[in-house]
N, C-alpha and C positions, 0 to 999 in steps of 0.2 A: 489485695487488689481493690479491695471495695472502700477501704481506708483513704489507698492512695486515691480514688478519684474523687473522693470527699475532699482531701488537703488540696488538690489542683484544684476544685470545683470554687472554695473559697478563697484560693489565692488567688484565680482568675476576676473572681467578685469583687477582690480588694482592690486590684488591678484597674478594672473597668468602671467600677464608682469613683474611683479619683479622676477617671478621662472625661465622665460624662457631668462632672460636678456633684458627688455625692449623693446621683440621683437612686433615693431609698426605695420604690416603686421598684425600677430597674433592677436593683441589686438583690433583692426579695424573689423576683420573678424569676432570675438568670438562679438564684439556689434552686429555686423549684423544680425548674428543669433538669438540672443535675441532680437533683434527688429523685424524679423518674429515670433518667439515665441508668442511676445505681441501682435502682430496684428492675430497671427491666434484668440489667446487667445477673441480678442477685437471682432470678424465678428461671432465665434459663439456663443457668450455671450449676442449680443445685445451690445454691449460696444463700445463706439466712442473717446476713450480715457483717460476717465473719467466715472464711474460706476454713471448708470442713477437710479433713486427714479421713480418710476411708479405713472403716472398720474391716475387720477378718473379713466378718462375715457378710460385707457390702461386696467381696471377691467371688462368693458363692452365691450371690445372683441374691441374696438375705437383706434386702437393705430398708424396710421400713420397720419402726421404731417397736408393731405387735410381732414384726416375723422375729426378730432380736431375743423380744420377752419371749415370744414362743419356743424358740429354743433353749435361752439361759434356763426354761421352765425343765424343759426335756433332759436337757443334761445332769440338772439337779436332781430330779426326779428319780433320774439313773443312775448316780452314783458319779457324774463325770462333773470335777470339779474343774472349770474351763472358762477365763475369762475370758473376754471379749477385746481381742487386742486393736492397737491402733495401728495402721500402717500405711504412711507418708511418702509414694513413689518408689522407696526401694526396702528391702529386707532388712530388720536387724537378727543379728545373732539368737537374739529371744524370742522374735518374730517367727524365723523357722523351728526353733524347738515347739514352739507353740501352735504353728501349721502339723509337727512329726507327730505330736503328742496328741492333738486331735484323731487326726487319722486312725493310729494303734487302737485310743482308748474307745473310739467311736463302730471300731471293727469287734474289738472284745465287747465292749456292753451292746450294741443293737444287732451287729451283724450275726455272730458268731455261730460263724462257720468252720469248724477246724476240722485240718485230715483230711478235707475232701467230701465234707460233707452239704448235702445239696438244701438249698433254703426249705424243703420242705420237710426233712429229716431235722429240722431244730429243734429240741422244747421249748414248747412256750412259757415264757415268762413275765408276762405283760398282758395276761389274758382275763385278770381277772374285775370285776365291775368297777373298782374304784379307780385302776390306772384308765381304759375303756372311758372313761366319765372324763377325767383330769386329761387325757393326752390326747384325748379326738379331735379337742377346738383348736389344740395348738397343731396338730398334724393339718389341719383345716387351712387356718393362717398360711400355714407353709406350703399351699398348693400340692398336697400328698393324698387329697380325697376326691375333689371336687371336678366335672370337665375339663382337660384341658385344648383350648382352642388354638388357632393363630390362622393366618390370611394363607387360604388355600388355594385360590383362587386361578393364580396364575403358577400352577405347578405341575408338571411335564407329567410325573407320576404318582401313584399311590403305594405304598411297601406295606404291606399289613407282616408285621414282625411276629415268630412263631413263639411259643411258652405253651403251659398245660391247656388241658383242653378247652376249663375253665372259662380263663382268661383269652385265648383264641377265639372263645364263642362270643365272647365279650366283647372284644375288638372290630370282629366281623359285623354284629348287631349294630356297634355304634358306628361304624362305614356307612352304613346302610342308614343308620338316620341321618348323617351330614348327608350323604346324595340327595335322601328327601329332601331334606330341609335346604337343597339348591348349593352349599359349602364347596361342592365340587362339580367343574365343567368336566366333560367325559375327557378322558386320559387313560391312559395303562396303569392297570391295576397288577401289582407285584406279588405274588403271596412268597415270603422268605422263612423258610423253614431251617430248623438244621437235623442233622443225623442222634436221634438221641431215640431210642425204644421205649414207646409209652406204657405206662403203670395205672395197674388199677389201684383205687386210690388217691391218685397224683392228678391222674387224668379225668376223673370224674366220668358224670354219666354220659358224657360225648363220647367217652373213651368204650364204655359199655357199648352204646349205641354199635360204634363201627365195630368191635367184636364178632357182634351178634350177625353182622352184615356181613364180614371177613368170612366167618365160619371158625374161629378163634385162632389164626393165623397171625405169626408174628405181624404187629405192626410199628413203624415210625409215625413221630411229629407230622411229618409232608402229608404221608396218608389220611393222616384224623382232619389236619390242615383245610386237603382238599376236599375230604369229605364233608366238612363243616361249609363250606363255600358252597358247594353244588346243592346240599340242603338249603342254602338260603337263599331270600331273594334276590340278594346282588345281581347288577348287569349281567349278561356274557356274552353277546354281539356285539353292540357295539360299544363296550367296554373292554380293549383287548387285557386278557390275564393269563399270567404268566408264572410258573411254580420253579423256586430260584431253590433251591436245596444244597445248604452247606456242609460237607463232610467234615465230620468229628478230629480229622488227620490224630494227633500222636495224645488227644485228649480223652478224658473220661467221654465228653458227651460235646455236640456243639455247640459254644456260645454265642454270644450278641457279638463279641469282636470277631469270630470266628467265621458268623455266616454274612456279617456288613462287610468280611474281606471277599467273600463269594461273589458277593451283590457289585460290589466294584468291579472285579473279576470281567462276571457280567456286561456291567456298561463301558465297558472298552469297546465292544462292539454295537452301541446305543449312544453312540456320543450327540444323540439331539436331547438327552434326558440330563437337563442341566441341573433342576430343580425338583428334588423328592419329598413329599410329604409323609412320614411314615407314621402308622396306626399305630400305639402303644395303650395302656392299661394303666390305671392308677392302682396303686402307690408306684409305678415303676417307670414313670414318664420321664421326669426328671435324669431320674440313673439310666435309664438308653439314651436318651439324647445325649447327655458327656460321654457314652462310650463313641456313641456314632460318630459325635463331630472329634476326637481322639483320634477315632482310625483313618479319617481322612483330614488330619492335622501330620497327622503319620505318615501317612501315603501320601502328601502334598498331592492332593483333588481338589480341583477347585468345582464343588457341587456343594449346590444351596439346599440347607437343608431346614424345613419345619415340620412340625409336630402336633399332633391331635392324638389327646388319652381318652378314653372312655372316664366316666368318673366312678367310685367306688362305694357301692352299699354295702352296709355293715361291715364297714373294712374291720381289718385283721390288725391291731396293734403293734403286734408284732416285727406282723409283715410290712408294715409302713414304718416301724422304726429300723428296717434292714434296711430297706430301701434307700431312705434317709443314711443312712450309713454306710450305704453302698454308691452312692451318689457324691459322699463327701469326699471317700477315697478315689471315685472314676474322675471328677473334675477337678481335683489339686495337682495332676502331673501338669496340665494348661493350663494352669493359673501360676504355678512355680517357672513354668517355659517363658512366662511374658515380663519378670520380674527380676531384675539383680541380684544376685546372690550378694549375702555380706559375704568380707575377709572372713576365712577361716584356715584354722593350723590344719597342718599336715593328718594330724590325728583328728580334726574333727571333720576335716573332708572326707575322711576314709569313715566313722561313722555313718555321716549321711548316704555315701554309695550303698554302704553297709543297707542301711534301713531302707534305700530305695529297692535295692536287689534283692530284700527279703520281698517287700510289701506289693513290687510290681514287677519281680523277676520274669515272670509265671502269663503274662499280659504284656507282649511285643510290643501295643502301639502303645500303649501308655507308657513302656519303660523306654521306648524309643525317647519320647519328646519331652523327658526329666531333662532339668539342665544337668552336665556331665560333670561341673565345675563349682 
């Protein structure tokens, strides 16, 4: 594109200095112009002179040249030998082995979670000072430690999304300083829990706390939830809040797609709540937000959604290389849904169903919105 307006810009010029009598001034001037033409052309395009092919990893939101290095760093690091493909409007055949092949290998080395086993039952492998040292600045680059923010301002509600107690308290605390700090006008405040039985251990000393206050009485998520809110300074007049609790149905425990189908649920009868802002935690901001916007890519909802994490001290290596990895698998079922599939044989379409049906059988909206073809 930027070539052609070069070849016009000077054909025009040849054009016009022959009408005006080869006036040299004129024909100087008139390139000039066409040469800011091309460069306004080039600054809002993304375009550095030459019209750029979108990498992979420009699809997972990874598009500047340290976030690239920062993971080319991480996968080497780990054992995952994965170049950096190029992909030009639609899929080649190599293209999607190398989206399948990500996914698998990114789930075995950071995630790994087999059997059923919950991110907090993992060993850790990544725990020790010299990865800690090597993998913090690149997890940094990649937005997996630090605040995250975005324009809160005109949003109907607030969802403080449920996890251990930990990280609930985390969440709550950082509400509580965007209020101060004026990020939100008063609105409904959501607390979205799901059915899952808290663990000492898992739950930390919040978990202790409500114990001791229960009388050692079975407790759920919701309960530690609301307990942690009423401890803190948050509004409660005129902030109305509201405790959305998602049941577990035919699962181990409730998920994040599990209780964001509850919350929809929910706003069927809330239809002035267009726009939700929901509270998440770092390293795990990123991976709710592609679950979120999934289930209601799924459930075709049309609600706007943004995000605000808490940011993360002394993160967990580990835990930020899961997350990272749980991230890459929740947002490539939406990134494959927006993209041409290449031709493929009869046998290698039945693979791909194959490895969809392994990897997102288990997770309804994600496997809903796979292309089927």
């Amino acid at each position: 594109m930027i070539n052609a307006l070069k070849w016009t810009g000077i054909k025009m010029a040849k054009i016009l200095s022959f009408l005006y009598g080869c006036n040299t001034i004129f024909v100087i001037f008139f390139l000039c112009f066409i040469s800011l033409i091309t460069s306004f052309y080039a600054k809002n395009h993304g375009i550095d002179g030459v019209e750029r092919c979108k990498t992979l990893w420009d699809y997972y939101g990874f598009c500047s040249k340290k976030q690239k290095k920062a993971l080319a760093f991480l996968l080497k690091q780990t054992g995952i030998d994965e170049k950096n493909s190029v992909i030009s409007g639609s899929l080649t055949q190599s293209d999607l082995w190398k989206i399948m092949t990500l996914v698998q290998k990114t789930q075995c080395q950071w995630v790994r979670r087999t059997h059923g086993k919950e991110r907090w039952d993992v060993v850790k492998k990544y725990d020790n000072t010299e990865y800690i040292q090597s993998m913090l600045p690149r997890l940094k680059v990649l937005g997996m430690v630090d605040h995250y923010l975005s324009d809160t301002r005109t949003s109907d509600a607030i969802c403080v999304l449920g996890a251990t107690g930990p990280s609930m308290n985390k969440r709550l605390k950082f509400l509580e300083y965007c209020i101060k700090k004026g990020l939100f006008r008063r609105q409904n405040i959501l607390l979205l829990s799901g059915e899952r039985p808290l663990q000492s251990g898992v739950d930390g000393l919040e978990y202790d706390d409500l114990i001791k206050k229960k009388g050692g009485s079975v407790a759920l998520e919701r309960d530690l939830l609301q307990y942690l809110y009423d401890s803190s300074s948050l509004p409660r007049r005129k902030w109305p809040v509201t405790m959305i609790h998602g049941k577990k149905g035919s699962l181990p425990r409730a998920t994040t797609e599990s209780t964001v189908k509850t919350l929809l649920n929910w706003l069927k009868n809330h239809s002035t709540m267009k726009t939700i802002t929901f509270v998440s935690s770092q390293p795990h901001v990123l991976y709710q937000k592609a679950i979120v916007q999934s289930v209601l890519q799924s459930c075709n909802r049309p609600i706007n959604v943004r995000f605000v994490g808490a940011g993360a001290k002394g993160i967990d290596v580990d835990d930020a290389l899961a997350a990272l990895g749980s991230y890459i698998w929740a947002i490539t079922p939406s990134i494959l849904s927006r993209m041409s599939l290449p031709k493929l044989s009869l046998i290698e379409q039945q693979e791909l169903q194959d490895f969809f049906k392994e990897s997102y059988g288990k997770q309804e909206s994600l496997y809903r919105i796979l292309p089927k073809n």
